[in-house]
Each structure stands twice: as structure tokens, then as C-alpha cells.
C-alpha positions as CSV (number, residue, x, y, z in Angstrom):
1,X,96.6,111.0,90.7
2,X,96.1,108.4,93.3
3,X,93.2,106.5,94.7
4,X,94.5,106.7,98.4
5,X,92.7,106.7,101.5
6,X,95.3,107.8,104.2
7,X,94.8,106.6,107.7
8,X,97.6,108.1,109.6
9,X,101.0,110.0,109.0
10,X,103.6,110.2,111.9
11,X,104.9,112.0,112.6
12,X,102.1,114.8,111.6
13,X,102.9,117.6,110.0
14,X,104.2,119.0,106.2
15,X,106.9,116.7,104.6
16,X,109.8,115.6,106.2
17,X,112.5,113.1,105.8
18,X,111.5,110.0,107.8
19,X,107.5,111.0,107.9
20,X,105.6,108.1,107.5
21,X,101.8,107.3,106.1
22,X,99.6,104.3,106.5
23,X,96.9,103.8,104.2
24,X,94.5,102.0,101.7
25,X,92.6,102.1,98.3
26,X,90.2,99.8,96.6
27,X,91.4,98.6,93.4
28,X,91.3,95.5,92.1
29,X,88.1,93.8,92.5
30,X,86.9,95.7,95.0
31,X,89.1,94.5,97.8
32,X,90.7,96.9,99.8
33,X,94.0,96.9,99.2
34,X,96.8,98.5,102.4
35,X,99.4,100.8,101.3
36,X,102.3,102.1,103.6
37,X,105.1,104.7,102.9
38,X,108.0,106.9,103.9
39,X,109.2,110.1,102.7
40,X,112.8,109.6,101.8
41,X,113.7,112.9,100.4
42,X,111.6,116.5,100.4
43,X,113.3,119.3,98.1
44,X,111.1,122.0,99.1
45,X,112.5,124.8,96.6
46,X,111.8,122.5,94.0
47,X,108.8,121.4,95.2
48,X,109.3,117.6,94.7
49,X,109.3,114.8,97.7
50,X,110.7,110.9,97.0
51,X,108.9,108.2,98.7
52,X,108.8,104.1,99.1
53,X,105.5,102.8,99.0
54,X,104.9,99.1,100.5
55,X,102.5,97.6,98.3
56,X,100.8,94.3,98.6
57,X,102.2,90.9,97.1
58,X,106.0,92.2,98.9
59,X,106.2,95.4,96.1
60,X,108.0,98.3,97.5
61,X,107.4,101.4,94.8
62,X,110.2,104.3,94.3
63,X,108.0,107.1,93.9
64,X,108.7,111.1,92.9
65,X,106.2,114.0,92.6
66,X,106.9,117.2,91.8
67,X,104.9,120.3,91.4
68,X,106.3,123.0,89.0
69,X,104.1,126.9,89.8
70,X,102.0,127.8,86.9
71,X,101.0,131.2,88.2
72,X,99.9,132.1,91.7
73,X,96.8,129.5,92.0
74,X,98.0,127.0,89.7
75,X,100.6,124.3,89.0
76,X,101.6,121.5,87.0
77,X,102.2,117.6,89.2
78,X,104.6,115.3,87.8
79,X,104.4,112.1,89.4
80,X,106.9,109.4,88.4
């Protein structure tokens, strides 16, 4: 769903509240583009986690994905 190249996340480890990830992807003419975030909320029954992204030119993204279980191997994502 998203062309992300992740460099780090600290600390490491599954999702939690405060987690942060440092990263990239090349979009727009080719140039690589950086792309930093923080988990800001993780609702693991649900299975859905809220984070910021920093993106360049100052945008800071509100972000939400959540996976609803299909059957045991499958699932639905709904990012937005």
C-alpha cells in the first residue's frame, strides 16, 4: 500500500505507542524522497495502529491502518 523503504525503527520491536521509523521512497521524479514517523496509538484487538508521518515540503500525515481477519491466513487492510 506504500512504497516505503524503512531504515530504522526504535525502539525495535512490534507496535508500540512512541515507536518510531525512519525511512524513504522514490516517487516523484525519481528523487528519493525521506519519510519519518511515530506510532501514536496501537489497538491490538482491533488490529489497527495511528501514526504521523513527516513528509517533505513541512507535511505531517495523520495516518490509520487497520486489518480486519478474513479467515486464518487472510485479511482485509484498510488504510486511511
Amino acid at each position: 500500500f506504500w512504497d516505503l523503504t524503512v531504515e530504522r525503527v526504535e525502539p525495535a520491536g512490534p507496535a508500540v505507542v512512541g515507536q518510531k521509523f525512519f525511512g524513504w521512497t522514490r516517487r516523484a521524479l525519481g528523487w528519493r524522497w525521506r519519510i519519518d514517523g511515530e506510532i501514536l496509538e496501537v489497538d491490538a484487538e482491533r488490529h489497527a495502529i495511528r501514526f504521523h508521518t513527516s513528509l517533505p515540503l513541512g507535511i505531517i500525515a495523520d495516518n490509520r491502518i487497520v486489518c480486519t481477519p478474513i479467515d486464518g491466513r487472510s485479511c482485509t487492510l484498510q488504510y486511511g
